[in-house]
N, C-alpha and C positions, 0 to 999 in steps of 0.2 A: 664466544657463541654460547647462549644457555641451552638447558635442553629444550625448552619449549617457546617458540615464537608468540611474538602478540598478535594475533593476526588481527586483520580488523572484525572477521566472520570465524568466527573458533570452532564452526562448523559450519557447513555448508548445509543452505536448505536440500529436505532431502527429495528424492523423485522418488516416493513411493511407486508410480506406476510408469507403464511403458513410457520414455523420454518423447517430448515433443518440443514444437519448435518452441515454445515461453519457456519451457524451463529448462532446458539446455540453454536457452540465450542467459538465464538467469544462474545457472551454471556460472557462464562464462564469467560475465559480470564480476559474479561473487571470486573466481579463484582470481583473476585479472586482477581485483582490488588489493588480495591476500598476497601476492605476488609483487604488486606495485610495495608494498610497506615495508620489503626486506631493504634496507638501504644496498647497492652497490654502485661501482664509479665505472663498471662494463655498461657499453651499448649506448654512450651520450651523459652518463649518469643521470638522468632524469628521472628514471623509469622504473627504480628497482631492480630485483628480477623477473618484471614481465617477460622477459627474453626467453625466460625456462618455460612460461605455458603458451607464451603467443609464437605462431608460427613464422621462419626467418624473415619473409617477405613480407606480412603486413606490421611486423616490429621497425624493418629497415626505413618503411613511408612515413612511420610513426617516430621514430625516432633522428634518422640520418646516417645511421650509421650501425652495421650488425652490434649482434651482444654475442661474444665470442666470450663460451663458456670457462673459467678457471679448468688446471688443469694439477694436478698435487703435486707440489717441486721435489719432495722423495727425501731423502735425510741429506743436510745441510753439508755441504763439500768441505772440506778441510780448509782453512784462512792459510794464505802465503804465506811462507815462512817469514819474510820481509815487509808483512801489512802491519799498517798503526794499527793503535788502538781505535780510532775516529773510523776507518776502513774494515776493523773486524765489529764495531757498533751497527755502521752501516748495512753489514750485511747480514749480521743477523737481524736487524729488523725487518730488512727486505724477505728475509725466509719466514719468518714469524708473521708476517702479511700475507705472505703468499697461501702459509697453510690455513690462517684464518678464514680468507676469501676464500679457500676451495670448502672448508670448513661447513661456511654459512651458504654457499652455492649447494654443495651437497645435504643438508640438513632441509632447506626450503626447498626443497626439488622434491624428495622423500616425504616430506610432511604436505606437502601441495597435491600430491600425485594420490597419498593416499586417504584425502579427503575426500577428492572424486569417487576414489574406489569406494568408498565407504555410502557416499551419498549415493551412487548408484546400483541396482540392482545388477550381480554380477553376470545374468543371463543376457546382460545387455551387450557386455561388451568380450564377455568370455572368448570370446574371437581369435583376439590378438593375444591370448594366452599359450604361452612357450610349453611344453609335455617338461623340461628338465629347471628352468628360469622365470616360470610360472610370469609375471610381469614385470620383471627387472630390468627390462629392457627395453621396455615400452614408455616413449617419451610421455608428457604431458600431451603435445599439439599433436602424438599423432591419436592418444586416446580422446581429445577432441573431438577433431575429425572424423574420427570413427563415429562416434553420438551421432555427428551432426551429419552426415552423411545416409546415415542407417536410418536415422529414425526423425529429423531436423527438416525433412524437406516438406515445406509446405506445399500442398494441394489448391486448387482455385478452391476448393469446396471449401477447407482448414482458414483461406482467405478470408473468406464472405461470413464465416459463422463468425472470425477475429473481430472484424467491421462490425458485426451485429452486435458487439456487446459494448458499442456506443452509446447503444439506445436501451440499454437494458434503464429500468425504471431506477433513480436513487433517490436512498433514503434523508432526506434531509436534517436526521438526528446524528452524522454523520459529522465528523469536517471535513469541511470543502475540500480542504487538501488530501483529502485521500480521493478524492474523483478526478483532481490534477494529475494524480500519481498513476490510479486506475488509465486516463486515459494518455498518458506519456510512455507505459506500457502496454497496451494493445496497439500503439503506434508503431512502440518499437520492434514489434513480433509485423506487423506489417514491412517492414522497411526492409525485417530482414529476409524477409520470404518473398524480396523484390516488388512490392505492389503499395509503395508511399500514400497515405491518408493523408491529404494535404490538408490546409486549413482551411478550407471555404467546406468541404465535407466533415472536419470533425465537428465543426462550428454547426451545422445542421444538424448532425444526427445527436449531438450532445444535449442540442435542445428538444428532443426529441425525449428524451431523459428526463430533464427537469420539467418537462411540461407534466411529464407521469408523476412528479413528486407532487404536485396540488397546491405548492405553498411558493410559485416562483413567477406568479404571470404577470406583477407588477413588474417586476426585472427582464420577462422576456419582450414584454411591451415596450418598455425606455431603450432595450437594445436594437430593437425595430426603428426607433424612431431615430438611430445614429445616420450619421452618412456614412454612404457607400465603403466610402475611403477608409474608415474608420473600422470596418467589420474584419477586423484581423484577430490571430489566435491570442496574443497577450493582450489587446483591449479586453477581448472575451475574457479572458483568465480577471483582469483586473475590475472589470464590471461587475461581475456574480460576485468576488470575493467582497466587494463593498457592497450591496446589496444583503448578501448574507451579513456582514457584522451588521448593521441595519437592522436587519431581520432579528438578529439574534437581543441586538438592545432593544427594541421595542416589547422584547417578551420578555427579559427581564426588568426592565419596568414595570410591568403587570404580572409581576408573582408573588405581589405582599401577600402572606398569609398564605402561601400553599403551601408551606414546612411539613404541616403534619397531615399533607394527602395521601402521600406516597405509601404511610401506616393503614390506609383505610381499608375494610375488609368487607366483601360481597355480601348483601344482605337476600337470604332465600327469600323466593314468591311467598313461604307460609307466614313469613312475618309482615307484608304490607299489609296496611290496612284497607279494606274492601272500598271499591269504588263506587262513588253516587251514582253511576250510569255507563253507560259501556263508553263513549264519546271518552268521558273522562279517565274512566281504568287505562283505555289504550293510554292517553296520556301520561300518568300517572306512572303505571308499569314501565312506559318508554316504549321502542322501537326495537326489536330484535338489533342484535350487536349493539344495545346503550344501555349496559349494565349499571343497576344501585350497588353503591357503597358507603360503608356507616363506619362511623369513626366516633369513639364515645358516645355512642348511641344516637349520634345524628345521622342522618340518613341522606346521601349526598348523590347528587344528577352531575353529571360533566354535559359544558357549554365548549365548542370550540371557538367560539368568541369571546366568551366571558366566565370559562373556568368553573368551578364546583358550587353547588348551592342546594341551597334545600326545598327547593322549588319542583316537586316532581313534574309539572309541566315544562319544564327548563331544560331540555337539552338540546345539543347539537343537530337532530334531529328537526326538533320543533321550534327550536329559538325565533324569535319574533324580529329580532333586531342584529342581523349577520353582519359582521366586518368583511372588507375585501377579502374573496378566495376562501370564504367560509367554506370549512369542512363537515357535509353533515351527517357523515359515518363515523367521525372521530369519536373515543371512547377515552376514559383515564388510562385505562390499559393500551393504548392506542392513540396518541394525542394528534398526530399526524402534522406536527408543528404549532399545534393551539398553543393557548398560553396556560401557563401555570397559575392559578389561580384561586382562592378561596373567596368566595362573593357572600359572605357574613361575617359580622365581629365576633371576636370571643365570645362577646353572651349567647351568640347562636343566634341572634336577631339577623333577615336579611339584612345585605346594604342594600342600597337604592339604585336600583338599574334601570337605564333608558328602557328595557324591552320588560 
């Protein structure tokens, strides 16, 4: 046994603040996983020592059979006077396993127990603290229990706010796979607060999301037009995912020449030049939120259609010639899924735009 385990989590995220029901679940999670990685051959050998943080009854469903803890065999008995050599090899190996397993039993136990203590604030659980043993005695599953008793039980109200944040608006600069993530836990903070998000409700409020992103109504339209049958939560998952890489290749397609936009810097009102007439200044100046930027002294508008140009009547705002689900608050600073794009050659000559 070394002195320090590999855990898969070499520290637990921490609960800065009062524990609730996600992050005790994510507690769990985390020590459950760090606990599964110790190898031993107790409790079905499948499992690790899950046995040490999970409690005996749902380890016994999950496994088949208790995890009956190592116990230290004490200093090794004196061999018969009459034993081979092959019967005194025997047995000391059998002693020499025994103290290892208690060994690596007591080591992951100690090191498991005091990650928790560490990740959480000790006003949490200061409870089950002994005046003489301070917490030595204090299992893993029952300082669990504690968390999750004290401070774990969801509310109808803690329910409904859980639910609401299906709909919270996402960012589509994102990958996708974190809103899979996102929404597999807020599922699981449902599940465990007894009150399951089925798939026909995440599937609604999810889209409820994506519609606030501005860049997915082609996707929400083609899932509309599925059959009935069809409207289940991994279609869903695998519909957006190909729509997004879609999404994602059509915009890298159209970002020849936007290398050097990202370098462009804000050009103040005292350096434009004055407008022929008011009509045109609004033009010209842009739309509040459609900020000029200049890049070797060009002077560049952002299109959420058609990307950077030197066209001050050219932007998102006023573009003449929108693509689908055109965005027209979108800014460089703010692309809101446009494309990346430079709409002139090196000379600084436009290129040729439909609009």
């Amino acid at each position: 046994m070394t002195d320090s385990i590999p855990f898969p989590h070499a520290t637990l995220t921490p609960i800065t603040d009062k524990p609730t029901a996600a992050t005790i679940k994510q507690l769990k999670k985390e020590t459950f996983a760090n606990a599964r990685s110790v190898h031993s051959e107790r409790g079905g050998g499948m499992n690790g020592h899950l046995g040490i943080v999970m409690a005996p009854a749902p380890y016994f469903i999950r496994a088949g059979e208790p995890f009956i803890a190592p116990v230290h065999p004490g200093v090794q008995a004196a061999h018969a006077v009459n034993a081979t050599q092959a019967q005194i090899t025997a047995a000391n190996r059998l002693h020499d396993k025994e103290s290892n397993d208690y060994a690596t039993y007591k080591k992951a136990h100690e090191t498991l127990k005091q990650q928790i203590l560490t990740a959480v604030k000790p006003i949490y659980y200061q409870g089950l603290e002994n005046d003489v043993f301070g917490y030595a005695d204090v299992t893993i599953p029952a300082l669990i229990a504690h968390l999750t008793t004290t401070y774990g039980q969801l509310t109808s109200a803690d329910l409904e706010t859980n639910r609401t944040k299906l709909t919270e608006q996402w960012n589509p600069d994102e990958p996708l796979e974190n809103l899979w993530k996102r929404i597999s836990d807020i599922r699981g903070v449902a599940t465990a607060g007894g009150s399951d998000i089925n798939d026909g409700s995440t599937i609604e409020l999810t889209l409820e999301a994506l519609q606030k992103a501005g860049v997915y109504d082609h996707a929400i339209t083609t899932w509309y037009d599925k059959d009935e049958i069809d409207h289940t939560w991994p279609n869903f998952m695998l519909h957006f995912t190909k729509h997004e890489k879609e999404r994602h290749r059509k915009l890298t397609a159209r970002t020849a020449g936007f290398h050097g936009a990202n370098n462009a810097t804000p050009v103040s009102p005292e350096h434009l030049p004055p407008p022929a007439n008011t009509n045109e200044g609004n033009a010209y100046r842009g739309t509040e939120g459609t900020p000029k930027f200049s890049s070797n002294s060009i002077e560049l508008y952002y299109c959420w259609t058609h990307g950077l140009s030197r066209n001050a009547e050219h932007t998102s705002t006023n573009c003449k010639n929108k693509a689908d689900n055109h965005q027209a608050t979108a800014t460089l600073d703010n692309r809101m899924g446009g494309v990346n794009r430079i709409s002139f050659g090196r000379s600084g000559k436009a290129r040729q735009n439909k609009d």
